[in-house]
SEVO-813074 format. One line per field, with one value per residue (C-alpha): residue number from 1; residue in one letter; chain; x, y, z. Coordinates in nm, 3 decimals, always signed. Layout:
// SEVO-813074
nr = NUM:... $
rest = a:... $
kette = A:... $
px = X:... $
py = Y:... $
pz = Z:... $
This chain:
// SEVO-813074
nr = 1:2:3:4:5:6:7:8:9:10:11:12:13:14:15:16:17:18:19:20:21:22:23:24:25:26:27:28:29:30:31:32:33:34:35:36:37:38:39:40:41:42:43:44:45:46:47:48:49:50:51:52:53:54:55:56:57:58:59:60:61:62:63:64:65:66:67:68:69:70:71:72:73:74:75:76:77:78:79:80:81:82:83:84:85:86:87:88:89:90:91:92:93:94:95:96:97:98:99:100:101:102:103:104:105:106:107:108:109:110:111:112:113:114:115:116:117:118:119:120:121:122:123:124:125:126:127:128:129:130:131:132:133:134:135:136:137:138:139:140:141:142:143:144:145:146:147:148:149:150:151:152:153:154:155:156:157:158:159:160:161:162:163:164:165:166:167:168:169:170:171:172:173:174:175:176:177:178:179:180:181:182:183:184:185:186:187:188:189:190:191:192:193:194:195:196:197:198:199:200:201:202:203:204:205:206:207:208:209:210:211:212:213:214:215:216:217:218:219:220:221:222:223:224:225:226:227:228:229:230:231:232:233:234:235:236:237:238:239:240:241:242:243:244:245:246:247:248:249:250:251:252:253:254:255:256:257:258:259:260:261:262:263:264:265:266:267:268:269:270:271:272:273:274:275:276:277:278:279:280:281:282:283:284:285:286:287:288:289:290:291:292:293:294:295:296:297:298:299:300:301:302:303:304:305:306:307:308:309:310:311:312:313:314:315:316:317:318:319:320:321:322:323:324:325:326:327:328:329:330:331:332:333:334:335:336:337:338:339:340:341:342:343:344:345:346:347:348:349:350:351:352:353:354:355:356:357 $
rest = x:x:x:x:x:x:x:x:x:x:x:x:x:x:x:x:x:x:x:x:x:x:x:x:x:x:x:x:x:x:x:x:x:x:x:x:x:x:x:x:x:x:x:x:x:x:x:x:x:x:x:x:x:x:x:x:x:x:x:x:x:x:x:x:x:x:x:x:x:x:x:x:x:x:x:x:x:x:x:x:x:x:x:x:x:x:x:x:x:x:x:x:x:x:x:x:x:x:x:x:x:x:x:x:x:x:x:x:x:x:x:x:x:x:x:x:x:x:x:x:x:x:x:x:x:x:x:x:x:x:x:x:x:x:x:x:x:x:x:x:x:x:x:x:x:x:x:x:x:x:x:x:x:x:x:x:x:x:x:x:x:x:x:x:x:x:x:x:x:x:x:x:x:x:x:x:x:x:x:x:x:x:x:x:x:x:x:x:x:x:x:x:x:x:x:x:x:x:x:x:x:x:x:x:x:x:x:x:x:x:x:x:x:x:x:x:x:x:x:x:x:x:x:x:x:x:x:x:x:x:x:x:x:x:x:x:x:x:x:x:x:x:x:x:x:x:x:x:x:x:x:x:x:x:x:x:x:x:x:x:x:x:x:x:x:x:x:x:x:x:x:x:x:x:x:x:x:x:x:x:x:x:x:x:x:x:x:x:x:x:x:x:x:x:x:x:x:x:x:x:x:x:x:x:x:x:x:x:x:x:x:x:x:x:x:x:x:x:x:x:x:x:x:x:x:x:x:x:x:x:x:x:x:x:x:x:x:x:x:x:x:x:x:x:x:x:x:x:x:x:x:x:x:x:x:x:x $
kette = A:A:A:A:A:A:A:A:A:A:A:A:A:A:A:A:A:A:A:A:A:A:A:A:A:A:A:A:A:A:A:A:A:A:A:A:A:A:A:A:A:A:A:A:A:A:A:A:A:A:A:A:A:A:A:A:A:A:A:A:A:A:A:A:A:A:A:A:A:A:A:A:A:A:A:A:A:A:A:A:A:A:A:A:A:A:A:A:A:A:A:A:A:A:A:A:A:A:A:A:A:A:A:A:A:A:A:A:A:A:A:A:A:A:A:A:A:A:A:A:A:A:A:A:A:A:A:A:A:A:A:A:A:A:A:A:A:A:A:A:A:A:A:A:A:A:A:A:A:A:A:A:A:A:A:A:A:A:A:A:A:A:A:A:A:A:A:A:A:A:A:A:A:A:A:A:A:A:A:A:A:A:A:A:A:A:A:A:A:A:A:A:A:A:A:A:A:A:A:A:A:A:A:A:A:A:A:A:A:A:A:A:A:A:A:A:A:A:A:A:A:A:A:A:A:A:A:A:A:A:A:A:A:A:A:A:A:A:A:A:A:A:A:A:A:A:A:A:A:A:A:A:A:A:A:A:A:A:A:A:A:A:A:A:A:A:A:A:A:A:A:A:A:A:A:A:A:A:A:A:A:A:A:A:A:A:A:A:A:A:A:A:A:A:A:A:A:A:A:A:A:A:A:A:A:A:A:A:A:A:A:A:A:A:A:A:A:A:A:A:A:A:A:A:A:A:A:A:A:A:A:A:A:A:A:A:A:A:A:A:A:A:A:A:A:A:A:A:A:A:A:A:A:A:A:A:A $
px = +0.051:+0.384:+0.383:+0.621:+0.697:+0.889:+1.032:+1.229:+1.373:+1.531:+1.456:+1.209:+1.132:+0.954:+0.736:+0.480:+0.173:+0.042:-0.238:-0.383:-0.717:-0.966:-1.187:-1.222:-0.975:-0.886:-0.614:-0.369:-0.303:-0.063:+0.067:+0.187:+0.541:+0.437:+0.730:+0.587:+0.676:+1.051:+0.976:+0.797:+1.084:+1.357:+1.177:+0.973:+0.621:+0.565:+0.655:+0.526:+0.625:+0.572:+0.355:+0.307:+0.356:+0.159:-0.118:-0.198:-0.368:-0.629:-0.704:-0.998:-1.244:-1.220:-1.458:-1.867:-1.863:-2.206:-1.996:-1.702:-1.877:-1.713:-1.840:-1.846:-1.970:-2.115:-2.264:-1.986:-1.967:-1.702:-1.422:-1.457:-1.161:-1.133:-0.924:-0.911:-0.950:-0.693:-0.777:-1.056:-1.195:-1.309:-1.663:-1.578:-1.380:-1.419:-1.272:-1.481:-1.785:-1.673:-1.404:-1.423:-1.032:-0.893:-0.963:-0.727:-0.768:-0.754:-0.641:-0.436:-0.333:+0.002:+0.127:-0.034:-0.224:+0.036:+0.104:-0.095:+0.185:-0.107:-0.424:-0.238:-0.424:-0.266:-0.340:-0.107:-0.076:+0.268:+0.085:-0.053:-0.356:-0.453:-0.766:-1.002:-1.132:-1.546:-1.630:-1.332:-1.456:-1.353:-1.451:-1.523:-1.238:-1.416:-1.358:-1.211:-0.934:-0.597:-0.513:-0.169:-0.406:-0.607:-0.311:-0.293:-0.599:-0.500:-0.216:-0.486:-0.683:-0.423:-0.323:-0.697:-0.711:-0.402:-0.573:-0.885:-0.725:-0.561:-0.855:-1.159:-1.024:-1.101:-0.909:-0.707:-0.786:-0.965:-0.656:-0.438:-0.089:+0.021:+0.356:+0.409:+0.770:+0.867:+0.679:+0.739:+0.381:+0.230:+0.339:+0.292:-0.107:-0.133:+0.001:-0.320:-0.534:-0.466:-0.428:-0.745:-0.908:-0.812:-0.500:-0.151:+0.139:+0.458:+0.686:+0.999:+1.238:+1.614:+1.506:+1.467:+1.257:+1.029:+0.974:+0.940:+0.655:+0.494:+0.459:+0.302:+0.021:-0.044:+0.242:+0.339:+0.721:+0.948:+1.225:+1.502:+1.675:+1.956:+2.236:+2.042:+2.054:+1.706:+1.818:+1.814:+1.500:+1.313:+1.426:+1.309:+0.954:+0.938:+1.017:+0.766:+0.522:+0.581:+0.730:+0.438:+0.533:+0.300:-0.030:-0.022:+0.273:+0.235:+0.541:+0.556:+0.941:+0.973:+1.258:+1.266:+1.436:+1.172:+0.981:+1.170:+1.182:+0.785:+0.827:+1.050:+0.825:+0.493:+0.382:+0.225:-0.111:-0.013:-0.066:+0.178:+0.047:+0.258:+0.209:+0.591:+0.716:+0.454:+0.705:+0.980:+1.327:+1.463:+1.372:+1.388:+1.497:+1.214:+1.243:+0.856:+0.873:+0.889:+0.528:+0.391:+0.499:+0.396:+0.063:+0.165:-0.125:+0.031:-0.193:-0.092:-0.201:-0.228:-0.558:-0.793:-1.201:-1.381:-1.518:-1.189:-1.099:-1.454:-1.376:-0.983:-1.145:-1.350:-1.061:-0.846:-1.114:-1.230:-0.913:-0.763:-0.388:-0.230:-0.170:-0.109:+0.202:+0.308:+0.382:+0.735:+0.823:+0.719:+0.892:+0.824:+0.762:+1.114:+1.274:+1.042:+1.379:+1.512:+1.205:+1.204:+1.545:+1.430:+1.180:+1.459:+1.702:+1.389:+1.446:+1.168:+0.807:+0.614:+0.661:+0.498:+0.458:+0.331:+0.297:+0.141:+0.497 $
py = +2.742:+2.503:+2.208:+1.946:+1.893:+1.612:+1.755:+1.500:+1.171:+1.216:+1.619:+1.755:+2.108:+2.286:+2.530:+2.787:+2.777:+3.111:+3.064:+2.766:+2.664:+2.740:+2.459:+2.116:+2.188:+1.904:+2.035:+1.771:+1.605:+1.366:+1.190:+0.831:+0.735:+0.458:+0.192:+0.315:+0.670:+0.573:+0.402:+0.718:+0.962:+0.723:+0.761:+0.451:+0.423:+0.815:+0.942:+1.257:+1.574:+1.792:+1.600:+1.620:+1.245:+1.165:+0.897:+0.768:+1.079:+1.189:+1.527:+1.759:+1.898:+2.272:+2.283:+2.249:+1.833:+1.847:+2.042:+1.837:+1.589:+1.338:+0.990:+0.914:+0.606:+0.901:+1.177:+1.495:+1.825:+2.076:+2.023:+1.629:+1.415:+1.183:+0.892:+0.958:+0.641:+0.756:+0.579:+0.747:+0.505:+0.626:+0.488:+0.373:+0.111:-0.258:-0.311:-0.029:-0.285:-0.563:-0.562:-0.187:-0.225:-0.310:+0.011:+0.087:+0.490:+0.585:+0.879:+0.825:+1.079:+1.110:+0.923:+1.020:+1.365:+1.647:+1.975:+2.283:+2.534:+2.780:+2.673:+2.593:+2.252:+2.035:+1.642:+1.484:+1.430:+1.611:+1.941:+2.147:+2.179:+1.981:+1.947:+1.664:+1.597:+1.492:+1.106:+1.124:+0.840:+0.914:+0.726:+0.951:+0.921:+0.812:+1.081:+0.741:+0.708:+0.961:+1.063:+0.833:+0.550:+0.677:+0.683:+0.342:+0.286:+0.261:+0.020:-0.204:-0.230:-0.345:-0.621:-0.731:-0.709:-0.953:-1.155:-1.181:-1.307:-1.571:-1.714:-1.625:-1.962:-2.212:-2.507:-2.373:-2.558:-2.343:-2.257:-2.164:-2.170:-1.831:-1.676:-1.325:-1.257:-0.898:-0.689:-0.382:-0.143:-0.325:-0.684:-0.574:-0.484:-0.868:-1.012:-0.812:-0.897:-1.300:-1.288:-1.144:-1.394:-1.690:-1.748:-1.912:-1.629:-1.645:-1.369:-1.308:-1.035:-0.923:-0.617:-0.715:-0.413:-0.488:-0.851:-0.748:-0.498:-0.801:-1.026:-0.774:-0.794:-1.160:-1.357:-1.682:-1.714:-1.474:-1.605:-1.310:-1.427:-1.175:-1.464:-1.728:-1.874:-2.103:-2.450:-2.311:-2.090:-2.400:-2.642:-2.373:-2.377:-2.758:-2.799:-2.507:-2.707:-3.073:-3.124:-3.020:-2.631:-2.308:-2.377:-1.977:-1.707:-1.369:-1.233:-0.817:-0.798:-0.624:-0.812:-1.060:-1.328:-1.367:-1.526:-1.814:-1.760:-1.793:-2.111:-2.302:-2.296:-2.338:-2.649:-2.888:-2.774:-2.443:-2.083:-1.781:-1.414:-1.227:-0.846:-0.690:-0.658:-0.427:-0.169:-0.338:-0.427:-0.669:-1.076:-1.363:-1.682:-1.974:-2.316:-2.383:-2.724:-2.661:-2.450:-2.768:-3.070:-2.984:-2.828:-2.472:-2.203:-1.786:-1.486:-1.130:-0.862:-0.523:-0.329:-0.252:-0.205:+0.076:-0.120:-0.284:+0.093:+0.081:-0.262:-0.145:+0.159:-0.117:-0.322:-0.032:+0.036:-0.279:-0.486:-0.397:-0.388:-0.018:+0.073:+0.439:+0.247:+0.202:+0.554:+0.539:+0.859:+1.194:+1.447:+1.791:+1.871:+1.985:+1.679:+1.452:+1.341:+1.259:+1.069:+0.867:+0.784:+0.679:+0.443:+0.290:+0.185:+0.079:+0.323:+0.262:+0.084:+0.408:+0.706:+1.017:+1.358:+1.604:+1.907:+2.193:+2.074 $
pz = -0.055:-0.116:-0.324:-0.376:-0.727:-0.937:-1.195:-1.333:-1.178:-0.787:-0.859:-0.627:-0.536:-0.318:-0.500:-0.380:-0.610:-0.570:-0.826:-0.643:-0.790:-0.537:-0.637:-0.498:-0.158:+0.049:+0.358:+0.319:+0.743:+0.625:+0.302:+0.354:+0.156:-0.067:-0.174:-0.518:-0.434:-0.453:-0.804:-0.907:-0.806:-0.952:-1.264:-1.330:-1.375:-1.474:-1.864:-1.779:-1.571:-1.330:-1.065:-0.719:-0.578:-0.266:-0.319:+0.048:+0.157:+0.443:+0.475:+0.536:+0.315:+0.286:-0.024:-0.046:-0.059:-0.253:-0.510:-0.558:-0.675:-0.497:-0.367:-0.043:+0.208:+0.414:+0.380:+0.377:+0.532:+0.508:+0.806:+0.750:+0.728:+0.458:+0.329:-0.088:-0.296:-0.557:-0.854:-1.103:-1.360:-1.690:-1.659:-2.062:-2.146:-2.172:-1.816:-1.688:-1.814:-1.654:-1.415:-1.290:-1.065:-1.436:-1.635:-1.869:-1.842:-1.499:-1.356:-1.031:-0.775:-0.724:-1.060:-1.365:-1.309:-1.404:-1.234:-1.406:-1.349:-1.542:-1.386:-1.039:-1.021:-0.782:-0.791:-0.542:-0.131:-0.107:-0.054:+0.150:-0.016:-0.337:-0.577:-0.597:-0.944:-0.968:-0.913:-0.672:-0.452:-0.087:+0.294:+0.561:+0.885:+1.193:+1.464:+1.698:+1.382:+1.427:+1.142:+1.128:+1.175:+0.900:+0.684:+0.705:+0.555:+0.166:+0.279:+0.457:+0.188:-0.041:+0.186:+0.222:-0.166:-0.156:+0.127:-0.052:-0.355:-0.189:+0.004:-0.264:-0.451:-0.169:-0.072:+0.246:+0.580:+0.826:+1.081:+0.746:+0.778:+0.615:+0.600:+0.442:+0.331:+0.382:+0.703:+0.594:+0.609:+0.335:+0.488:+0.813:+0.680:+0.532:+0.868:+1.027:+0.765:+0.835:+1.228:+1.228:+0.985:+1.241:+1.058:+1.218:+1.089:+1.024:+0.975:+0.732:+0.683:+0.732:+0.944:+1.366:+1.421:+1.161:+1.298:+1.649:+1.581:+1.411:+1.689:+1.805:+1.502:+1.567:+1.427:+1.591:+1.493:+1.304:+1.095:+1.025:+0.693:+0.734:+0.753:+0.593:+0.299:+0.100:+0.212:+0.565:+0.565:+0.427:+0.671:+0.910:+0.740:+0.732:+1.125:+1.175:+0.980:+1.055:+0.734:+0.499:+0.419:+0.444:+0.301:+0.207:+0.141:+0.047:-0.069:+0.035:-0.006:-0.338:-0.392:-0.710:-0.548:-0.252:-0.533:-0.467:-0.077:-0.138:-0.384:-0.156:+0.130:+0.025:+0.038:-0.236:-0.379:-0.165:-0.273:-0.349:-0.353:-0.552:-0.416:-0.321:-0.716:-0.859:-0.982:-1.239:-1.005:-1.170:-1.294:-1.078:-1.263:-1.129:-1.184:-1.377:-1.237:-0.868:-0.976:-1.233:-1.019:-0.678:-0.821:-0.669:-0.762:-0.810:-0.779:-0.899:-0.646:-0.684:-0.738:-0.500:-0.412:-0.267:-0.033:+0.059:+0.162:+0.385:+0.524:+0.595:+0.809:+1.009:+1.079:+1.225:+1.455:+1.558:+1.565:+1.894:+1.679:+1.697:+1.316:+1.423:+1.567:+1.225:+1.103:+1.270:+1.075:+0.977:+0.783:+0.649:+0.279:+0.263:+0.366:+0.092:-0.066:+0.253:+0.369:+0.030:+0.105:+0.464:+0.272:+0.044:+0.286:+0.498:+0.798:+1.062:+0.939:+0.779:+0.659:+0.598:+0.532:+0.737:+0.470:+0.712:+0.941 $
């Protein structure tokens, strides 16, 4: 059974775990290449090592679901596919209490749960096989899903977490103007999320492919910012808008100076979703008064619900939009590094690993 482990920043090896743990199996299908992946193997966000990376995961079940403990929309058998949830809450702590997506102490697949070289316990997607810990909270694949639209799931429900946010605090006229700034997967998820809600989109990146393959998710104008500068993509905004500005931007970029892409075209009394910089890349110097004077409201996204994950499954179905179109690549467990690399110089719209490949 092969494994790819982290062992240390930009170090991964293949490994075969010949002790696997033969308790809690899920087959890994396919492991989706998060933009948090690259963080993770360029060392942020982890103190610890060895783990296995890999937190966008559907796979099978090869265990006895009623002893796995796991929780599930639907009742599980062994041979179904499911989409893990890979956050595990400690069921203690104040935020556990109150705001359950806050706690303080979870374990996450793929980030914090280390390798057991001894016990061969394996808690990340880049596997063949891994183990699912008890109150692993899971949604069962539809059989009309593939399994690279199903990897799309976890994305989806990120973006509706983001959309969500942004509409849950009123205010925003009923045919919303929203623009999302960056259509990679994640941005190319929120661009679904709005179309679908009735919402007029707006597309902006640097990357042509990326903007054609979201006109075809709903978007009515793209605006590639590859050779221009603020001045010029707000004037660009303001004509789009008859001089008023987006009422809603969700910047997916990752980049710290799309903040101020996002703050120079929303318009007064607007809203800015703040979703791309979850992982530290740098600070973006903002001028406070742009936010105080033209009364501009900013919302942190990042966690997510269970039932977002059961409402992103629903969406992929019913939608009509082709998110299996999004997983542009697939590599092998060998070529994780590669594929990483693929994600960092934003090669294609998705990928992911294929670990039985």
């Amino acid at each position: 059974m092969k494994a790819t482990l982290l062992y240390k920043p930009s170090n991964v090896k293949v490994l075969d775990v010949n002790n696997f743990k033969e308790e809690g199996i899920l087959k890994v299908n396919l492991a989706g290449i998060c933009g948090t992946d690259t963080h993770v193997y360029n060392g942020a966000l982890v103190r610890d090592y060895p783990i296995v990376m890999g937190h966008e995961i559907v796979g099978t079940v090869i265990s006895d679901p009623q002893k796995m403990g796991l929780i599930s929309d639907q009742k599980l058998s062994k041979g179904d596919r499911v989409v893990v949830v890979p956050g595990i809450n400690c069921e203690e702590c104040y935020y556990c209490r109150t705001f359950a997506q806050y706690c303080g102490d979870r374990k996450f697949y793929g980030l914090n749960l280390l390798f057991n070289e001894k016990e061969g316990e394996i808690y990340g997607g880049f596997s063949q096989y891994m183990n699912l810990l008890p109150r692993t909270r899971v949604i069962k694949v539809s059989d009309m899903l593939s399994d690279k639209e199903a990897v799309m799931i976890e994305v989806l429900a990120s973006a509706l977490r983001a959309v969500q946010r942004g509409y849950s605090h009123g205010d925003l006229p009923t045919k919303t103007k929203a623009a999302v700034i960056g259509v990679g997967p994640i941005g190319l998820s929120a661009v679904a999320m709005l179309y679908t809600g009735g919402a007029d989109v707006l597309a902006i990146d640097r990357i042509p492919k990326r903007l054609e393959k979201a006109k075809e998710f709903g978007v009515s104008k793209t605006v590639d910012v590859g050779n221009l500068n603020q001045d010029e993509l707000e004037s660009i905004i303001l004509e789009h808008t008859a001089g008023v500005g987006m009422d809603f931007v969700i910047e997916c970029a990752g980049e710290p100076a799309a903040f101020n892409d996002a703050l120079s075209i929303v318009r007064r009394g607007g809203r800015i979703v703040e979703m791309g910089n979850f992982a530290y890349a740098g600070n973006a110097q903002v001028d406070l008064t742009k936010i105080c004077q033209r009364d501009i409201e900013i919302i942190g996204s990042a966690e997510t619900l269970y039932r977002d994950f059961i409402t992103a499954q629903r969406i992929i179905e019913s939608s009509g939009l082709n998110f299996g179109s999004l997983t542009t690549n697939i590599v092998p467990l060998e070529d994780l590094s590669q594929g990483i690399r693929d994600v960092i110089s934003r090669k294609g719209i998705k990928t992911a690993v294929n670990p039985n490949e």
